[in-house]
Structures are given as C-alpha cells and as structure tokens.
N, CA, C and O atoms as a GROMACS GRO file, in nm:
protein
  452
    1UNK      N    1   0.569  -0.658   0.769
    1UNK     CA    2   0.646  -0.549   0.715
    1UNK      C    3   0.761  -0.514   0.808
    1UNK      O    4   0.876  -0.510   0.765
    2UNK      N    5   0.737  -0.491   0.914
    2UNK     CA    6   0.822  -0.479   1.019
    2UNK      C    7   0.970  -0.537   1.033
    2UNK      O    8   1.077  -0.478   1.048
    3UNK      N    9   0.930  -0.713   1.021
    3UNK     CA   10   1.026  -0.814   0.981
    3UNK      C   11   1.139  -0.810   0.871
    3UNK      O   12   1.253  -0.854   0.855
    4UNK      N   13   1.044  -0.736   0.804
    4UNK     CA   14   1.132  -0.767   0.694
    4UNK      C   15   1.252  -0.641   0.663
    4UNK      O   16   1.366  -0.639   0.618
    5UNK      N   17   1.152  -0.540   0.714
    5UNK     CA   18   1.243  -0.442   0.778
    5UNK      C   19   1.366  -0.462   0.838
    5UNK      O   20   1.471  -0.429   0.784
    6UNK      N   21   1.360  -0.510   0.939
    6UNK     CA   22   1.452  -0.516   1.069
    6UNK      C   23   1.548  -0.623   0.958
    6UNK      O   24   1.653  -0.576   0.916
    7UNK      N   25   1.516  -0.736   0.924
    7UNK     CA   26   1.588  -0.795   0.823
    7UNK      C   27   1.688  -0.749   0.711
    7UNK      O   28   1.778  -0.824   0.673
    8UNK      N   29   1.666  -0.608   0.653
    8UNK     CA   30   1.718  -0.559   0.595
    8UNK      C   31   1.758  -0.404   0.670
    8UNK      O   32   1.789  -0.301   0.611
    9UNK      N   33   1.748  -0.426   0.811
    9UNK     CA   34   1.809  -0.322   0.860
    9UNK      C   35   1.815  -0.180   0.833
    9UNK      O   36   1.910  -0.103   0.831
   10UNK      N   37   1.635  -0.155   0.803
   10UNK     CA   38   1.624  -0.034   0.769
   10UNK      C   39   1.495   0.012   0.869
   10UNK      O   40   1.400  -0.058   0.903
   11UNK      N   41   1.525   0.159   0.906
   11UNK     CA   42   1.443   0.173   1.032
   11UNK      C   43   1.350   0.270   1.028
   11UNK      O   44   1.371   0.390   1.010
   12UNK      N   45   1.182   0.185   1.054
   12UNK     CA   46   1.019   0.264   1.041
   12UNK      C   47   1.041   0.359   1.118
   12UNK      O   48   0.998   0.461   1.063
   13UNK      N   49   1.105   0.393   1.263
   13UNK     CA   50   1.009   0.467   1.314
   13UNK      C   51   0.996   0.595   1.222
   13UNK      O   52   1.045   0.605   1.109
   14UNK      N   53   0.909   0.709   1.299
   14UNK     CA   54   0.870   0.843   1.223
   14UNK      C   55   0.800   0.833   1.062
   14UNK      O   56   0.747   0.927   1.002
   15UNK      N   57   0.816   0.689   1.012
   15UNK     CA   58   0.734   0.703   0.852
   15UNK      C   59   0.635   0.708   0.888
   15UNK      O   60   0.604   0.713   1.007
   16UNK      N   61   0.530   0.709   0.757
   16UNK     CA   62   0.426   0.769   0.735
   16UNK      C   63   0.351   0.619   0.670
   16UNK      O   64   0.405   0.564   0.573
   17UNK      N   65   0.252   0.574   0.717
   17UNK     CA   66   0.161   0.495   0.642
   17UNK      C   67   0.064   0.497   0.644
   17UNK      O   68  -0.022   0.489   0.731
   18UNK      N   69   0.068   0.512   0.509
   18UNK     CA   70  -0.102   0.578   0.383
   18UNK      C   71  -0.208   0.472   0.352
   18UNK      O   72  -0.211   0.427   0.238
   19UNK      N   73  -0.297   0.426   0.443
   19UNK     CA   74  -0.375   0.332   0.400
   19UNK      C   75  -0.506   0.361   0.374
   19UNK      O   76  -0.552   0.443   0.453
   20UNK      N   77  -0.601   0.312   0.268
   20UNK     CA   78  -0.744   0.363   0.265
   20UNK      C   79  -0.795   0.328   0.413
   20UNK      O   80  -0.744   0.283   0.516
   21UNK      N   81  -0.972   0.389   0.357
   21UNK     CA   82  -1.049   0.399   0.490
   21UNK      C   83  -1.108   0.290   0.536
   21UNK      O   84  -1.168   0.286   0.644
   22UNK      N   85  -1.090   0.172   0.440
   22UNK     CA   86  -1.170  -0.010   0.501
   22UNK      C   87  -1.076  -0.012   0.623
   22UNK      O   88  -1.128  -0.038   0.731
   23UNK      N   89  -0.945   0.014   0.617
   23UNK     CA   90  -0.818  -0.005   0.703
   23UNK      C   91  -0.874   0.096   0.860
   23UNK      O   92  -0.830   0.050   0.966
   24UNK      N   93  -0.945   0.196   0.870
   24UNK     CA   94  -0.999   0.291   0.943
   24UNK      C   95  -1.082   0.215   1.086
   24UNK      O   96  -1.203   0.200   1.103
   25UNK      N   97  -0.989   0.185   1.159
   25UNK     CA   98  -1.008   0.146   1.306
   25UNK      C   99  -0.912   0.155   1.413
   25UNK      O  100  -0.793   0.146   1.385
   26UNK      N  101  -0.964   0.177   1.575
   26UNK     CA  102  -0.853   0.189   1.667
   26UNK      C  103  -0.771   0.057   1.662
   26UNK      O  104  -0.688   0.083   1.748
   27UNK      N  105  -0.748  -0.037   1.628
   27UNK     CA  106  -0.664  -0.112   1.660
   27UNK      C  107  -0.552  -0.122   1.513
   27UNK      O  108  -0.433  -0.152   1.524
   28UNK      N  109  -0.620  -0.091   1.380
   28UNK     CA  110  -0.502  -0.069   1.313
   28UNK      C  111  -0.382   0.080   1.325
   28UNK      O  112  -0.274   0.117   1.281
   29UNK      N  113  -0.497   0.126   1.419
   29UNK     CA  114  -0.420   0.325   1.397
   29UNK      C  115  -0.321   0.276   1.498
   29UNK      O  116  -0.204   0.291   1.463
   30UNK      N  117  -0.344   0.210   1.643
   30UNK     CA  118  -0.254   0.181   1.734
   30UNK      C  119  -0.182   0.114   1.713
   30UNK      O  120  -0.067   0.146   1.745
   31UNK      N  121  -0.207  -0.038   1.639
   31UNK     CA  122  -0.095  -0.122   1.595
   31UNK      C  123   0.062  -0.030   1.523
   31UNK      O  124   0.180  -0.048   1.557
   32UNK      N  125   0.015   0.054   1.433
   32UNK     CA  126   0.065   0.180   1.309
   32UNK      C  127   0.145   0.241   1.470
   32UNK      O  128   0.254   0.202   1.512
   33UNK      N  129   0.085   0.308   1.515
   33UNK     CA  130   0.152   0.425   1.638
   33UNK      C  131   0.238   0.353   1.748
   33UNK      O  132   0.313   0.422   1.817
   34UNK      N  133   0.230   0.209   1.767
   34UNK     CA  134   0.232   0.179   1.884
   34UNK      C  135   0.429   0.118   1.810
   34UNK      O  136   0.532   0.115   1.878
   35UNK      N  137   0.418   0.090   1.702
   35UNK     CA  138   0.571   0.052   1.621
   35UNK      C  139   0.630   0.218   1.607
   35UNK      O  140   0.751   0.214   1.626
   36UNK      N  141   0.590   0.337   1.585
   36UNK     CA  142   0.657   0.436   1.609
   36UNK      C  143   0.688   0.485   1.478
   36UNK      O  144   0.784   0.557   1.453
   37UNK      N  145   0.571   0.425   1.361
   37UNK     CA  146   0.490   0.498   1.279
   37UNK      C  147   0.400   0.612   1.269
   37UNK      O  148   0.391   0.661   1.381
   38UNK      N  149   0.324   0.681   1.182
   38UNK     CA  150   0.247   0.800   1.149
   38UNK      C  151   0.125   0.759   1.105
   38UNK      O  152   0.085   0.827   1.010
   39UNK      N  153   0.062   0.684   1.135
   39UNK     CA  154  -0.092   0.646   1.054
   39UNK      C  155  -0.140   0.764   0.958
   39UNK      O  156  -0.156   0.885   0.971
   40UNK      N  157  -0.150   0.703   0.893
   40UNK     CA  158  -0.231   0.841   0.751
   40UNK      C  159  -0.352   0.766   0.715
   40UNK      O  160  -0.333   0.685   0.624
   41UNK      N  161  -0.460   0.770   0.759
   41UNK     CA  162  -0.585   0.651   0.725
   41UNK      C  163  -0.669   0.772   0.712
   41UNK      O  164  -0.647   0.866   0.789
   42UNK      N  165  -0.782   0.784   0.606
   42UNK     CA  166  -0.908   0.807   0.529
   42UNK      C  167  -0.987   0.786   0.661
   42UNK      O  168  -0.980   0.681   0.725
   43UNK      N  169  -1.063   0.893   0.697
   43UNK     CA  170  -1.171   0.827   0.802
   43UNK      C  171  -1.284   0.764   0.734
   43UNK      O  172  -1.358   0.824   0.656
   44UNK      N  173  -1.297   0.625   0.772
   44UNK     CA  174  -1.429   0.627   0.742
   44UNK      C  175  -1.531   0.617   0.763
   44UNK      O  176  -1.552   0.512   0.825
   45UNK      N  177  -1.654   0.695   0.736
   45UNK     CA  178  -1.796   0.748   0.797
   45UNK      C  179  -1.870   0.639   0.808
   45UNK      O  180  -1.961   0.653   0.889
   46UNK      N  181  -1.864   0.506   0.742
   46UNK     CA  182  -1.977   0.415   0.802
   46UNK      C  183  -2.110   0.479   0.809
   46UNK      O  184  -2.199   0.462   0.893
   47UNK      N  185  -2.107   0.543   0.722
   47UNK     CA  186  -2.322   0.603   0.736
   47UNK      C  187  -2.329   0.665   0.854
   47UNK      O  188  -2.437   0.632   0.903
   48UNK      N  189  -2.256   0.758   0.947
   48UNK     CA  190  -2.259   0.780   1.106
   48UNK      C  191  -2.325   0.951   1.031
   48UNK      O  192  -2.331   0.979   0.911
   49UNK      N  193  -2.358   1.023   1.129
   49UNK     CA  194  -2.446   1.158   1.055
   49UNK      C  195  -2.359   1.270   1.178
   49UNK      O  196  -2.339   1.386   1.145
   50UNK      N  197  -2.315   1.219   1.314
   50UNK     CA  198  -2.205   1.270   1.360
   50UNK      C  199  -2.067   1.230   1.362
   50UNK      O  200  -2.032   1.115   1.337
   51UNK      N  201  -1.976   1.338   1.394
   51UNK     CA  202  -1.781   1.284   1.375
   51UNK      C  203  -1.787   1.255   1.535
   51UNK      O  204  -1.837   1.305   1.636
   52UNK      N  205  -1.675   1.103   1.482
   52UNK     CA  206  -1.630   1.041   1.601
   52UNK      C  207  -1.637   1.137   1.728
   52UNK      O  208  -1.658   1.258   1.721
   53UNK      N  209  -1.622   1.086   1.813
   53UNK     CA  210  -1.584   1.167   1.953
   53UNK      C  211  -1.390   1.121   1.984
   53UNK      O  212  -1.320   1.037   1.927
   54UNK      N  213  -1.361   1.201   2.075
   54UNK     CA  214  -1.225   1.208   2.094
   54UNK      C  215  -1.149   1.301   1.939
   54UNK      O  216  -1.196   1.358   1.840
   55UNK      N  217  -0.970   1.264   2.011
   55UNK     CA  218  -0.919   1.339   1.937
   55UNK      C  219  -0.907   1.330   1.756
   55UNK      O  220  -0.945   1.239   1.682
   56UNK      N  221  -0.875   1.390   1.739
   56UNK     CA  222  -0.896   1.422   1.567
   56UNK      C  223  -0.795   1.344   1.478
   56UNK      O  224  -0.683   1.392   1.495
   57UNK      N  225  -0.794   1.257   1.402
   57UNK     CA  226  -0.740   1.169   1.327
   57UNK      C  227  -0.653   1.217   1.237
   57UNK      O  228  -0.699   1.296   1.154
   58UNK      N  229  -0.512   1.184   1.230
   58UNK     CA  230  -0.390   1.228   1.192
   58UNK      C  231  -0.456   1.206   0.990
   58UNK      O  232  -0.499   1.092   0.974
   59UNK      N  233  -0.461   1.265   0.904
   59UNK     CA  234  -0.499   1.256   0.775
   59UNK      C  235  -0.409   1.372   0.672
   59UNK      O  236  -0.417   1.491   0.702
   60UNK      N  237  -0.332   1.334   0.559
   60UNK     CA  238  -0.312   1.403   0.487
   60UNK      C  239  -0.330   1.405   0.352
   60UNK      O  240  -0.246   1.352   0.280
   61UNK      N  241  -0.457   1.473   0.294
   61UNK     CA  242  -0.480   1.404   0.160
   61UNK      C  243  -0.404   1.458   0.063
   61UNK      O  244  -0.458   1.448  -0.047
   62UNK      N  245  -0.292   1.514   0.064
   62UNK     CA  246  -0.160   1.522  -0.064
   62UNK      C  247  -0.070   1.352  -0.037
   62UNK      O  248  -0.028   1.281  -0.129
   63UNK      N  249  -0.062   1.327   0.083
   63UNK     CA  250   0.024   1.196   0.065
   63UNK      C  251  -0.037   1.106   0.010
   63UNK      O  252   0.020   1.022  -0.060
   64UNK      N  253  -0.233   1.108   0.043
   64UNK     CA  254  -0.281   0.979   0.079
   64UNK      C  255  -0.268   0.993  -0.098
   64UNK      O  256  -0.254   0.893  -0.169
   65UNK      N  257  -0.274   1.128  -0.152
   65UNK     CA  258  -0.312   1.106  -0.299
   65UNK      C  259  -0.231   1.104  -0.428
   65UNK      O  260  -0.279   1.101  -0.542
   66UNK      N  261  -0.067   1.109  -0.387
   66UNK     CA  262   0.052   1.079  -0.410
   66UNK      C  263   0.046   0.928  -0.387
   66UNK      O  264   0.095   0.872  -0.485
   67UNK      N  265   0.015   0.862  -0.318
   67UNK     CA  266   0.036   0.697  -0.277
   67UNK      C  267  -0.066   0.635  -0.403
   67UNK      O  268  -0.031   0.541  -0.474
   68UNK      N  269  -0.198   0.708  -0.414
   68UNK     CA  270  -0.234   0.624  -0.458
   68UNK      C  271  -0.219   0.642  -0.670
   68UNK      O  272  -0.205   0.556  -0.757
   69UNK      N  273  -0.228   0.771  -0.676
   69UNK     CA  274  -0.140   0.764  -0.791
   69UNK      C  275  -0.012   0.688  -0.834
   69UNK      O  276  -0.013   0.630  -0.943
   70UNK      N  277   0.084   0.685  -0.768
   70UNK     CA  278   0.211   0.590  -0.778
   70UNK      C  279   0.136   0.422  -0.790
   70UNK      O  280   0.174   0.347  -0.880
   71UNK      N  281   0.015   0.371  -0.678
   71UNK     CA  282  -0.040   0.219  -0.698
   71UNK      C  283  -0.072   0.237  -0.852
   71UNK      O  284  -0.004   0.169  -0.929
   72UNK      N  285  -0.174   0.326  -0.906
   72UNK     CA  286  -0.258   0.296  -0.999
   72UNK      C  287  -0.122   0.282  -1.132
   72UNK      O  288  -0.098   0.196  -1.216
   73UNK      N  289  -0.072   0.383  -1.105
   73UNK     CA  290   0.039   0.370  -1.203
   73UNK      C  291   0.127   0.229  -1.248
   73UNK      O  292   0.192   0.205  -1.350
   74UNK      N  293   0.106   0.164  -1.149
   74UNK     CA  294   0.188   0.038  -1.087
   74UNK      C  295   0.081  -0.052  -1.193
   74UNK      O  296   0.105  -0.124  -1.290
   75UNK      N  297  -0.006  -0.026  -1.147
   75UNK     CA  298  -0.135  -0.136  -1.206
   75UNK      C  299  -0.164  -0.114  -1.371
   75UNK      O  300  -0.201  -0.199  -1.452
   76UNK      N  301  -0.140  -0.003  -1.389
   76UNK     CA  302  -0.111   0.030  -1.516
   76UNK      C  303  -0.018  -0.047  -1.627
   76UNK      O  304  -0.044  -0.093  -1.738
   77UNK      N  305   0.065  -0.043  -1.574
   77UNK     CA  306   0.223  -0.116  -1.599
   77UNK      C  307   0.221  -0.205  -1.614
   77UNK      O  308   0.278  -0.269  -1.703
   78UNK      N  309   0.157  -0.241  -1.535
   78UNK     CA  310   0.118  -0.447  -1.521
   78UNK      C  311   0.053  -0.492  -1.588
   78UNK      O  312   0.063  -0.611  -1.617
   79UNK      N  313  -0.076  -0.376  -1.657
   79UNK     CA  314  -0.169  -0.473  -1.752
   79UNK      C  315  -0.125  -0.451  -1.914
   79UNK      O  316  -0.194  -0.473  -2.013
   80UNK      N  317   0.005  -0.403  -1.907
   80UNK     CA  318   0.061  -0.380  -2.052
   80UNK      C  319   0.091  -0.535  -2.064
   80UNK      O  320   0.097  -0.569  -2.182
   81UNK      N  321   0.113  -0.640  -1.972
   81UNK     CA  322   0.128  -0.761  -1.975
   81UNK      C  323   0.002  -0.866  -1.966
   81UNK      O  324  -0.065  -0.889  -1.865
   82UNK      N  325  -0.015  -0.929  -2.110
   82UNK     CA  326  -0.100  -0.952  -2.105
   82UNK      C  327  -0.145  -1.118  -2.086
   82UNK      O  328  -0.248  -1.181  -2.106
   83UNK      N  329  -0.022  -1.148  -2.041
   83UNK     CA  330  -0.030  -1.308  -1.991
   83UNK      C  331  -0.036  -1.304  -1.803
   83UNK      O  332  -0.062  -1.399  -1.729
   84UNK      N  333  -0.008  -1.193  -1.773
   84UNK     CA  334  -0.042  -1.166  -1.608
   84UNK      C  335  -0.144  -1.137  -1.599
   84UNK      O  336  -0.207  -1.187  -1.506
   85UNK      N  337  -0.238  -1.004  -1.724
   85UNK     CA  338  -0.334  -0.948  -1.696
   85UNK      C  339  -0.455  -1.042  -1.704
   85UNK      O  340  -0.550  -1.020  -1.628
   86UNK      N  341  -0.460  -1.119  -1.767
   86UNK     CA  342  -0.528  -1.249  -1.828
   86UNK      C  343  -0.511  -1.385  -1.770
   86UNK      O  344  -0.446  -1.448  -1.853
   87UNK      N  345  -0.534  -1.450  -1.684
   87UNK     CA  346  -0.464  -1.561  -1.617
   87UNK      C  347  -0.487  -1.686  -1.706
   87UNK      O  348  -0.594  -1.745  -1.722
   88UNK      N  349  -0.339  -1.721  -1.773
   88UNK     CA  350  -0.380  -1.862  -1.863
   88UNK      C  351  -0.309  -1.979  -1.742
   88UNK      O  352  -0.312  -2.102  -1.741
   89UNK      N  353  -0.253  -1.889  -1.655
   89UNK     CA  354  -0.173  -2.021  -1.540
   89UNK      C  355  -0.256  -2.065  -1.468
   89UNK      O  356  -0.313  -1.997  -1.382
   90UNK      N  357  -0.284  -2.210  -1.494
   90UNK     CA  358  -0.360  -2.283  -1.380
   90UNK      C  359  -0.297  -2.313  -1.247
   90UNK      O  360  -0.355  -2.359  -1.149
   91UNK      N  361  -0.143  -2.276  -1.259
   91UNK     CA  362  -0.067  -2.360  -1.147
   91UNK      C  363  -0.013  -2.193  -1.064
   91UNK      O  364   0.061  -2.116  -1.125
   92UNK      N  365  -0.050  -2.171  -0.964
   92UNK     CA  366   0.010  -2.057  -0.866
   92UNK      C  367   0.136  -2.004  -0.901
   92UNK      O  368   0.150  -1.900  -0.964
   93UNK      N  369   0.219  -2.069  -0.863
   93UNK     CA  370   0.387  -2.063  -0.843
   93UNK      C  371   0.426  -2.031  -0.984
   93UNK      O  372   0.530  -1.967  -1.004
   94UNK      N  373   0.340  -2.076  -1.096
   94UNK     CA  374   0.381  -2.037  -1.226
   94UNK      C  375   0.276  -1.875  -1.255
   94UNK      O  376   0.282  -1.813  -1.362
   95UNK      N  377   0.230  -1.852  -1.193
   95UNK     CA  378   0.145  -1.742  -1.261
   95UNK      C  379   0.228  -1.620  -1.158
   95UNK      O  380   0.260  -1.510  -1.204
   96UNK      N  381   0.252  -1.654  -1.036
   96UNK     CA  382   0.343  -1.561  -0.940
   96UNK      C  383   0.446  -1.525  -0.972
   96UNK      O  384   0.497  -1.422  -0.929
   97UNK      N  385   0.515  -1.623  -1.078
   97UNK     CA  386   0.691  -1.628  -1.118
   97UNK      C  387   0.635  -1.540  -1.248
   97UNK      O  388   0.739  -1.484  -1.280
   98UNK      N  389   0.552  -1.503  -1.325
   98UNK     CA  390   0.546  -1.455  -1.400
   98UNK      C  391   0.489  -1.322  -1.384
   98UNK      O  392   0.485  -1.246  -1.481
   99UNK      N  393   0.446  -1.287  -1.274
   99UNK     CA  394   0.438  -1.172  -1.230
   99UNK      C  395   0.567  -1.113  -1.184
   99UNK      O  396   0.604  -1.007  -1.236
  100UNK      N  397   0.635  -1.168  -1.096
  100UNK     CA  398   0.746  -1.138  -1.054
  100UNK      C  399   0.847  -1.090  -1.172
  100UNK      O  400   0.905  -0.983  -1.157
  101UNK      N  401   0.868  -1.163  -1.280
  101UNK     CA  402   0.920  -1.137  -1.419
  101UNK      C  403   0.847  -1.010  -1.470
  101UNK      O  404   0.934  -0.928  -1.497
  102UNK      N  405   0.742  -0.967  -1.491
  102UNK     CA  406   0.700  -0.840  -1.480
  102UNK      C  407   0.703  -0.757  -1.422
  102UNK      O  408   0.667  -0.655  -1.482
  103UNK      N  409   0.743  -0.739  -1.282
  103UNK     CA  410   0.750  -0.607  -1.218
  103UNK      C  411   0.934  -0.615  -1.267
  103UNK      O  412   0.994  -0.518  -1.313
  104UNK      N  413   0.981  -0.718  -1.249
  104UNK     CA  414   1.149  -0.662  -1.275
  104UNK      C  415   1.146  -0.589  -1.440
  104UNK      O  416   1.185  -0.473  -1.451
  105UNK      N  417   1.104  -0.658  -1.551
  105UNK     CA  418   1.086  -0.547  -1.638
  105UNK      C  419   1.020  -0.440  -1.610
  105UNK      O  420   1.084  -0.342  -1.651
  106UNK      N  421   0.906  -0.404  -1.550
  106UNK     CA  422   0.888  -0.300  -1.513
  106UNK      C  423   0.966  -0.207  -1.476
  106UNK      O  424   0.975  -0.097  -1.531
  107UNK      N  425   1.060  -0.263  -1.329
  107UNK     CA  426   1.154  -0.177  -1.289
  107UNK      C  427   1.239  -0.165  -1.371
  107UNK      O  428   1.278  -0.048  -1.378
  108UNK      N  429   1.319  -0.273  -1.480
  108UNK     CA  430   1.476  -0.237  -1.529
  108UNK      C  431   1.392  -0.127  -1.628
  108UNK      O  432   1.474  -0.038  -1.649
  109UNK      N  433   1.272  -0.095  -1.694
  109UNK     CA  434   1.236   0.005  -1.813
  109UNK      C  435   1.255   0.123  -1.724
  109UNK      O  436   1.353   0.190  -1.755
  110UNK      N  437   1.153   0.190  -1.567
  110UNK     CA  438   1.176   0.267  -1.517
  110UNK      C  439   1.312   0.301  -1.480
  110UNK      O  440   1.348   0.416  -1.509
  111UNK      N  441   1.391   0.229  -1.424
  111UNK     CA  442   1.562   0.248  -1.388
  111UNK      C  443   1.653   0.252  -1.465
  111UNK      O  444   1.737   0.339  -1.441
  112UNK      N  445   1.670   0.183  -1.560
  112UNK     CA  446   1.750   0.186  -1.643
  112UNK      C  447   1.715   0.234  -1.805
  112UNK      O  448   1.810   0.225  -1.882
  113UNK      N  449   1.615   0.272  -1.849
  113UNK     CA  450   1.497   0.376  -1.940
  113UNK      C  451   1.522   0.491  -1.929
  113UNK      O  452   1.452   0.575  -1.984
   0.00000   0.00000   0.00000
C-alpha cells in the first residue's frame, strides 16, 4: 500500500487504518505506527478473561463502523453481477478482467448516476 502510494504521490502519514480484530497484534499495530499511520484495530480477546497489560489500544468504533458499512455496500454491488458472483471462468485473468469491468460500472453508476 505504501508503494503504491508514494507512486502516486499521495501522503499516509496521520491516516487512520481500520482493520478487524484477526489483524489484532503488536507487530501489525507497529508496522501501522512505525509508517506514521493511526492503527484503528478491534481488540481481540482470544478467550483471555483479563485485558492486556500495558497501554490502552488506539480503537474507534464510529470509523471502524463507517469502514465496514461502505465494504459491505461494495459487496453488495458486486453481487448484482451475476457472472462475477457465480464463477463460470475457469481461467483467472478472465474472471479478474471481469471483475475489474464491474467495479468500473459500479463506479461510472455511483459517479456519474
């Protein structure tokens, strides 16, 4: 993500990234902090009956629940298509190109709709 960033010359630091709680470990929160990002991660309890020790985990559940409304919505959209939703492509590159052809209708209905 980073890459592709810097590629298009647009700049993370200070954002915010909203990931569920499978994602919920020190090395993804630091990877996230250490680029000069905001980790927003779901803690997750793993069956533990006490909270972690140390400091208190950066969490906001209006973003985390804004993010994931906007995905589902996304997924929504997508299964109005029913040659993506349904896989008749045996061959990758043809079932990807036809996804790809679906999110751009997607977008030109949202943008230009």
């Amino acid at each position: 993500m980073t890459s592709i960033a810097r590629a298009l010359g647009i700049e993370l630091k200070g954002t915010i990234v909203s990931l569920d709680g499978v994602y919920d470990c020190h090395a993804n929160r630091k990877a996230i902090f250490n680029r000069g990002m905001v980790p927003n991660i779901n803690e997750n309890t793993r069956g533990r009956k006490t909270t972690k020790r140390g400091r208190k985990r950066l969490f906001d559940a209006a973003i985390f629940k804004e993010r994931f409304r906007t995905i589902e919505r996304v997924f929504a959209w997508e299964d109005k298509f029913r040659r993506v939703l349904i896989r008749f492509e045996r061959i990758s590159a043809v079932h990807y190109a036809l996804k790809t052809l679906a999110y751009t209708m997607i977008n030109l209905r949202h943008f230009c709709g």
